[in-house]
N, C-alpha and C positions, 0 to 999 in steps of 0.2 A: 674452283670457286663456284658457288652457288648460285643461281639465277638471282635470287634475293640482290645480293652482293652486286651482283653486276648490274640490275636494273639502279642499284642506287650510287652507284659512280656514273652512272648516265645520269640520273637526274642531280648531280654534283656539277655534274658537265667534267668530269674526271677523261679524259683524253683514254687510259684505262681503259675503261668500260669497253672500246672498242678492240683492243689487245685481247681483252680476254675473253669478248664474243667470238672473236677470231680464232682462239684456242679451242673454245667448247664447241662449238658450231662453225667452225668453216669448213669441213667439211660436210655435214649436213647439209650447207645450205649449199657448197657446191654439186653433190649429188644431185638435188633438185634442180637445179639450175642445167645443169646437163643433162638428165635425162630428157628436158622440151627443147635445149639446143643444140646436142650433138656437135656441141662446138669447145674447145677447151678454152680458147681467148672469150669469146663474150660469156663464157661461164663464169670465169674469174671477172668478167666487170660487173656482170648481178651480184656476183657477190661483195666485191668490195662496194656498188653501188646500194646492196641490202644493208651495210653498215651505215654509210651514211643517210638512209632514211631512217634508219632507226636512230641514229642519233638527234634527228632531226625531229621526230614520232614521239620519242621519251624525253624527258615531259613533252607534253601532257600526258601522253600516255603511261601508265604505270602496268605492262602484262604480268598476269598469274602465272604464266606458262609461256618463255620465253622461246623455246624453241618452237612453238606453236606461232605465236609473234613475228619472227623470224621468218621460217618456214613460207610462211604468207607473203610477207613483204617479198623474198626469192623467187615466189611461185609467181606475183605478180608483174615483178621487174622483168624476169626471163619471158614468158608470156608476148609484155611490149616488146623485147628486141626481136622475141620472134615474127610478130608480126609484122613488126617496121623490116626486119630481113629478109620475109616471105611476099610482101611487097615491093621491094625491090629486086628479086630475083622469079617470084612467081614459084615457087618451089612449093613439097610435098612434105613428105615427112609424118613422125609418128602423132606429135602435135594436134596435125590436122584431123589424121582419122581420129583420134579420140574426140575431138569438138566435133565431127560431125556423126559420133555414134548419139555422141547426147542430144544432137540437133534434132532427132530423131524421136526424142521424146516429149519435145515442145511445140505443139501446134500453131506456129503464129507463123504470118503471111512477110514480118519483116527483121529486121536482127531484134535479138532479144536485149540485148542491153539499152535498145530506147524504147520498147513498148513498157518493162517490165522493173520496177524499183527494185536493185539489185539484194539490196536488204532484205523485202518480204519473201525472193525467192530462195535468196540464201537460208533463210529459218525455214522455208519451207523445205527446202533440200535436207536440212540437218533434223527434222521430225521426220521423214521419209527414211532416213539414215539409222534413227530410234526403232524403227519397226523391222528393221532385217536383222538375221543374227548374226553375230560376231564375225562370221568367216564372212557371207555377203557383205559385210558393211567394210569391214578389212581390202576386201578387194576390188571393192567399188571405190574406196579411196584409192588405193594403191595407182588402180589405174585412170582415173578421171581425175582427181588431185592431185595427185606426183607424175602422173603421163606415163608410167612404165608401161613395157610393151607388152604384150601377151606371153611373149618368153621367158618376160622377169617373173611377170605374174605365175607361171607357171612353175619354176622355180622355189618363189620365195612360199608357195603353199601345198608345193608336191603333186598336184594334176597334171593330167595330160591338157593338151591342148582344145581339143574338144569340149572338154569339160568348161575347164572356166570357160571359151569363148560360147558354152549353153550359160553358165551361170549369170555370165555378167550382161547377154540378151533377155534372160530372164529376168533379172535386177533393174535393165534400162527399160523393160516392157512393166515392169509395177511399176518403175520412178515417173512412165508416162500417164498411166492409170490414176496413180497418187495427183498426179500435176493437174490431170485434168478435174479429176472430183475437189480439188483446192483451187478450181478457175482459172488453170492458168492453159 
């Protein structure tokens, strides 16, 4: 079935709709969802949890690109149980180096999500994203939006190790350059 198709039995409220996001994307979004929690139970709750936001999302929302849509809402559901997990057990994990390689590119004295409206930084991250080439931008997603490890990443593009962990130092050293000539 077509994203079309399906965003419009969601906004039917067609019970549907969620049958067949389940078909097309559940495993997409369980991929995601595992790769930040290395857990197979709370993966399967982002995801069946990503369903019902989305249900709950469209209408109003109407996405162009539902696996994108998708995608997001997993990235952001799995994210919260990691954190609410990682608080209560105080644990490590690949999660964290990744938020704290990007920490690293933001000069601010306190957490970023209350100095900084998440929105402006977001367009700002996605014009910084405009200016690298394919492969950079690829694997600066790969690994700061999807959280893969440096082994997926090295894998899914054929480098040694070294390599991308220069690339993607050099990627998070312009995206800090970029941040800070944009005031942030």
């Amino acid at each position: 079935m077509e994203d079309k198709e399906i965003v419009a039995l969601f906004w039917k409220r067609d019970e549907n709709a969620v049958e067949e996001t389940a078909k097309k994307y559940g495993n997409y979004c369980y991929s995601i969802a595992y790769q930040i929690l290395e857990n197979h139970e709370d993966s399967e709750e982002s995801v069946n949890d990503t369903y019902i936001d989305a249900w709950n999302s469209i209408p109003p929302h109407k996405p162009s690109v539902l696996s994108a849509f998708l995608g997001k809402i997993t990235r952001r559901i799995a994210i919260d149980r990691w954190r609410n997990r990682r608080a209560e057990k105080r644990g490590g994990g690949e999660p964290l180096l990744v938020l704290d390689e990007l920490r690293e590119c933001i000069a601010t004295d306190s957490d970023v999500e209350t100095n900084l409206e998440r929105k402006v930084l977001v367009q700002t991250v996605n014009a910084f994203l405009g200016t690298l080439s394919a492969t950079e931008r690829k694997m600066f997603v790969c690994r700061y939006f999807y959280m893969d490890s440096v082994e997926s990443v090295c894998k899914q593009f054929g480098f040694s190790e070294s390599k991308v962990k220069s690339m993607l130092f050099r990627t998070r050293e312009k995206l800090r350059i970029y941040l800070q000539k944009e005031g942030f």
